[in-house]
N, C-alpha and C positions, 0 to 999 in steps of 0.2 A: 826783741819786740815782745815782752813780755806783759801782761793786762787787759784793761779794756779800753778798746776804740771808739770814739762817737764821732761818726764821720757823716756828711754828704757827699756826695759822689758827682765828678766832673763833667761838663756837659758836653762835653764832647763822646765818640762813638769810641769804642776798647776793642785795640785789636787783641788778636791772641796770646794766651802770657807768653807763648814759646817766638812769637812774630807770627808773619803772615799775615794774610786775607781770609784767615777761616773765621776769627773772632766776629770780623766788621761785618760777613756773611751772615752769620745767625744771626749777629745783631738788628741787623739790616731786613731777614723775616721775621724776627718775632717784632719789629717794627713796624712792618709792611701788615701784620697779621692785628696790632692793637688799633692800626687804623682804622681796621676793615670792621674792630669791633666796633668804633664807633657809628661808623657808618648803620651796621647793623641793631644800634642802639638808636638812631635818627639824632643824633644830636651831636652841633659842632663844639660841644663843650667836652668832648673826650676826644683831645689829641696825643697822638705820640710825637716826642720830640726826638732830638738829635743824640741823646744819649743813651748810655745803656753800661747797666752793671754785669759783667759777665764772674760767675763762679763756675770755679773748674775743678771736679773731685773725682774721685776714685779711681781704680787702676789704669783704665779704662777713657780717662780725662774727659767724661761727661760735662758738656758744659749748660750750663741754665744762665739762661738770659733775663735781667729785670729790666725792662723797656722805660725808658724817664716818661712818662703818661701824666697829661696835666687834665685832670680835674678843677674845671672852671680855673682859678686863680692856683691852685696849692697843688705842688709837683708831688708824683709818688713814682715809685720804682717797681716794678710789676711784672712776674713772669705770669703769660695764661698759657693754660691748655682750654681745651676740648673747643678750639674756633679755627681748627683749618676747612676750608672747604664752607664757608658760613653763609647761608643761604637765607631769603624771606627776611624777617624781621621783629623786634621786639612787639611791636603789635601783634602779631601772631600767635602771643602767649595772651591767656587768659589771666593769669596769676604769673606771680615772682616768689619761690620760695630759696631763699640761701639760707646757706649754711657757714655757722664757724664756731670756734671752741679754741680750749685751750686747756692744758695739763695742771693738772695741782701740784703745786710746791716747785723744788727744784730739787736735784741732788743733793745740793750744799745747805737746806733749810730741815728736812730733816735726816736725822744721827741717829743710827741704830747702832747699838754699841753690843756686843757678842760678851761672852764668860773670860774670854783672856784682853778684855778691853780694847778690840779693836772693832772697825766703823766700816763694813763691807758699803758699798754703796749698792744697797738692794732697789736704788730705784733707777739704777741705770744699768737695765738688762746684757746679761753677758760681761758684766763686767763683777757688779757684786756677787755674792751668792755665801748661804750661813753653811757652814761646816761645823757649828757647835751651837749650845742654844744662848738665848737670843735674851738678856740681860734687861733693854730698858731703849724706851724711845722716845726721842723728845722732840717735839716740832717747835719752827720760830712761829711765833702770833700774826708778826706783819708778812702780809703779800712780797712775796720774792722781786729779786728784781726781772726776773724772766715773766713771773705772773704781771707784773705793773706795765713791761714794755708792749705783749702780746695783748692785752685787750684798751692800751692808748692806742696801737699800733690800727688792729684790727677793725678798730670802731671808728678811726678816722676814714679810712679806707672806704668803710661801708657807707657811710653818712655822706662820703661825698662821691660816693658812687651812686649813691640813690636820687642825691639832688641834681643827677643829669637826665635820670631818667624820668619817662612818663609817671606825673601826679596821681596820673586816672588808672596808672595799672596797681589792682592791689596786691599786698608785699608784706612777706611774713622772712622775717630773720629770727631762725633758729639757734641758740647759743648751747654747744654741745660739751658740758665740762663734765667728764669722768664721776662717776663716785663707786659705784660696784665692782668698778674694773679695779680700782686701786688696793680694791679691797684683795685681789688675789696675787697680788705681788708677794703675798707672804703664805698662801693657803699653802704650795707643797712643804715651807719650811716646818709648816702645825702637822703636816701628816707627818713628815720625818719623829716628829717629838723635838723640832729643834725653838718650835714658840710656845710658850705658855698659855694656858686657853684665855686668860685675864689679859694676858700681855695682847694677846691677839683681840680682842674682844675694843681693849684700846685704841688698839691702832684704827679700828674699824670706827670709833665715836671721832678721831681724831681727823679721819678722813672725810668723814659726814660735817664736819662742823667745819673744815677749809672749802669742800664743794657750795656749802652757805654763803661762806662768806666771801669765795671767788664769784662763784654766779651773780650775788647777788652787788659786786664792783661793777664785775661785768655790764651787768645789764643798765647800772646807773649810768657809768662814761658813754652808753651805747644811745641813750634816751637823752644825755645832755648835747651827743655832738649830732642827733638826727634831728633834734629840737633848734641846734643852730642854721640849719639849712632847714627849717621846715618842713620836717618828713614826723610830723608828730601823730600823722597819719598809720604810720607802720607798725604792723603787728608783732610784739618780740614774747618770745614762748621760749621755755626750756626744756631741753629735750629730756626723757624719762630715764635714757640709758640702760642699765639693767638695773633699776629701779626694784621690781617684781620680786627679784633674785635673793634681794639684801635680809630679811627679817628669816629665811630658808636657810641662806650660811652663818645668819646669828644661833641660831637654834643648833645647825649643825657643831658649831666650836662650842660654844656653851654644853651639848650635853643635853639640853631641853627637845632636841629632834632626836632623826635619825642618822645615821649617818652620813658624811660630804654625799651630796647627789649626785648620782654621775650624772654626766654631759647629758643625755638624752632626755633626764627629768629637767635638768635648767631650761632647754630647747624649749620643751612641753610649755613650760611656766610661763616662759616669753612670747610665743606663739600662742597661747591661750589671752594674754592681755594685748597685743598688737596684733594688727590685721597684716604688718610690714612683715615680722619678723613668721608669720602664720605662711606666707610666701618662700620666704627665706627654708622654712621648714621642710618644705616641698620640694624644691628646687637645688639648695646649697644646704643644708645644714651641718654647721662646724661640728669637726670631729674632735675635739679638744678646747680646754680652759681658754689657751692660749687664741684658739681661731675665732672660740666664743665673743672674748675680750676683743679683739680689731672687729670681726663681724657688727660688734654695737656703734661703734662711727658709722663703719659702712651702710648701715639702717636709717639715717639721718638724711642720705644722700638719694639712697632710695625713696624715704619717703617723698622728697622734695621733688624729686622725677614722675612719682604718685603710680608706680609699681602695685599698688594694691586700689588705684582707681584711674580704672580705662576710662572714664567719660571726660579726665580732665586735660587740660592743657597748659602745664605747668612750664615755665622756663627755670631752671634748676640751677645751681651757681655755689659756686663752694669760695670763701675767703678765709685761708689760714695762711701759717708756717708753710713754707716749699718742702718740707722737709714730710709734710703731710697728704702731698697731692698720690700717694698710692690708695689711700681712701676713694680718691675720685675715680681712681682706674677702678680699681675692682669694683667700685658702683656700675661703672659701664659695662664693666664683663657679665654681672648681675641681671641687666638690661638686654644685654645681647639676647644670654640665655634664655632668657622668657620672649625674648622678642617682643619688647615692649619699648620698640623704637617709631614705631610709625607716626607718632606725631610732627615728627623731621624737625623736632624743638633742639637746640644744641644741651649740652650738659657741659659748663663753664665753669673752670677754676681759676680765681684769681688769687697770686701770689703775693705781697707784698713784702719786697724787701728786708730786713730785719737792719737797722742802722746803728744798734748797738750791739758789737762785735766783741767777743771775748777772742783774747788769742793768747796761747800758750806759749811755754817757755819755748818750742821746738814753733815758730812763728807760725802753726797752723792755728787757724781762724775753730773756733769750737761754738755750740750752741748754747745761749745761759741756761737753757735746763741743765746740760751736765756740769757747766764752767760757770756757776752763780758767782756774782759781786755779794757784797754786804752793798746797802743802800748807803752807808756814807765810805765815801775811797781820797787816793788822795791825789790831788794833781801834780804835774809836774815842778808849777811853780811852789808844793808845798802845803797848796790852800786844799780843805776838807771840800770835796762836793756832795751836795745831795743828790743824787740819780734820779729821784723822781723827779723832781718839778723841768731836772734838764730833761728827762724825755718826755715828761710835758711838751716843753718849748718845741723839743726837734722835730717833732712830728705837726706840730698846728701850724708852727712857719721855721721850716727847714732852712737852715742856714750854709753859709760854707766852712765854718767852725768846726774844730776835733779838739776831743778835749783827751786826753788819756789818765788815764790811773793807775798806779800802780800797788 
């Protein structure tokens, strides 16, 4: 079972892969729980059905539920958190602000090649890493096929999450795509002396000019499919990131500043331009590169909870990757700390399924950021497929079709 999979998923309820009654159990509350989202959205156009995708990982045999949830006419697969215990109602929010985003590139898109010609995958942490210096980097031009499925994915989701809900409640969707965090993927390889300050200096225009031209996909698919269901209403913003940061580590690698800033002056910089992150400063402030870089998602979620304005009544809602809902927890934890729960508004994550499955030689199922396709593969019977326009299709009207490639 080697390749990629493009499947929909059967409509009936999935017990557990080992047997038993525990599978159809979760299934059966995170069922019970999408109902209740509806409920608490007032509208009978968000139903849960009869089926349910169950993933089961780590040691540990975690399982995550995607509930079959029909939006108006067009079925999705959805695990949520933060709606057990769901009280009062979406009118009880003032505002809608969600969130979602998506990584640049993939593993397989760009190649960073080392001095004995070999290709560490530095962007799939804990796995790559340089142990000599760092030769030459080449990215592909065209949107990966992880970047093309995550914001078809995402934006359909959104678009027809929004057209169930209340017209008259106003709705700001935040698109949160990386650029300064990317940039430090390679900062401790430049303190080693194992990057070049030109080579580095590259990667950093290279990284700037894919956040353009993802954001700016992004937000088009996002506008065309809220525009199909009439939400031309909604307000779509890009979030700033560590924005602030970026022209401080140009100077730094270049030789034009001073030297890398430690943590405590980045903190400063960030908290000097946001009111979010001026909190964050106070309260949590990251002790390292690495806490700095996830703290910036978790800023997004915060804002959207309005952690830096108590007068508001924001209903808050994250839609990514599953694979992404730790952003949402430590936003909560964030929340706690300050005690800035009292508006008894829930903080909602909604998962959507991923339907284009890469799966390795050893049949385990891998994410296309690390397990990228090329955009044309080949199928079974022989013939060349385009991946885009099929995850076009599978997502606007999901079929019972699998295609494989090998």
């Amino acid at each position: 079972m080697n390749g990629m999979w493009f499947v929909s998923f059967a409509d009936s309820a999935v017990p557990a892969p080992g047997g038993g009654d525990a599978g159809c159990a979760a299934a059966e509350r995170a069922r019970r729980r999408m109902a209740e989202l509806g409920a608490y959205f007032g509208t009978d156009h968000l139903t849960a059905g009869t089926g349910a995708l169950c993933l089961e990982s780590g040691r540990h045999a975690t399982q995550a539920i995607f509930t079959e949830t029909w939006l108006r006419d067009r079925r999705h697969y959805l695990h949520l958190r933060g709606a057990k215990k769901l009280t009062g109602a979406v009118t009880d929010a003032a505002r809608l602000d969600l969130v979602t985003g998506v990584c640049l590139y993939s593993s397989a898109t760009v190649r960073f090649t080392d001095e004995r010609g070999d290709s560490p995958a530095l962007l799939h942490p804990g796995v790559g890493r340089l142990t000599g210096p760092l030769r030459r980097i080449v990215a592909d031009d065209e949107l990966s096929v992880y970047e093309r499925e995550a914001i078809v994915r995402q934006s359909r989701v959104i678009a027809d999450l929004l057209a169930v809900l209340p017209a008259d409640l106003p709705t700001t969707v935040t698109i949160d795509v990386p650029r300064v965090q990317y940039y430090c993927y390679l900062l401790d390889a430049f303190r080693r002396g194992h990057v070049r300050a030109d080579l580095m200096l590259r990667w950093f225009d290279l990284v700037d000019a894919r956040h353009t031209q993802l954001t700016g996909a992004f937000r088009a698919r996002l506008r065309t499919t809220l525009d199909s269901v009439r939400r031309a209403d909604v307000a779509v913003r890009t979030a700033p990131g560590l924005d602030p940061l970026a022209q401080r580590l140009r100077d730094a690698v270049s030789g034009t500043g001073s030297r890398m800033p430690p943590i405590r002056d980045l903190v400063a910089v960030q908290a000097a331009a946001d009111p979010v992150w001026e909190v964050l400063q106070r309260v949590q402030p990251p002790r390292d590169r690495d806490q700095l870089w996830e703290m910036s998602y978790t800023v997004e979620v915060l804002r959207a909870i309005g952690i830096h304005d108590t007068g508001g009544r924001a209903l808050a809602m994250m839609v990514d990757r599953y694979a992404e809902f730790p952003i949402l927890q430590h936003a909560q934890r964030v929340q706690r700390r300050i005690d800035q729960s009292s508006s008894g508004l829930p903080v909602l994550g909604l998962y959507p399924a991923e339907r284009v499955i890469n799966v390795g030689r050893d049949g385990v199922p891998e994410s296309l950021y690390f397990q990228d396709a090329s955009r044309y593969v080949v199928a079974d019977d022989h013939t060349t497929v385009d991946l885009f326009p099929l995850i076009d299709g599978l997502y606007e009207a999901p079929g019972e079709s699998a295609v494989r490639a090998r």
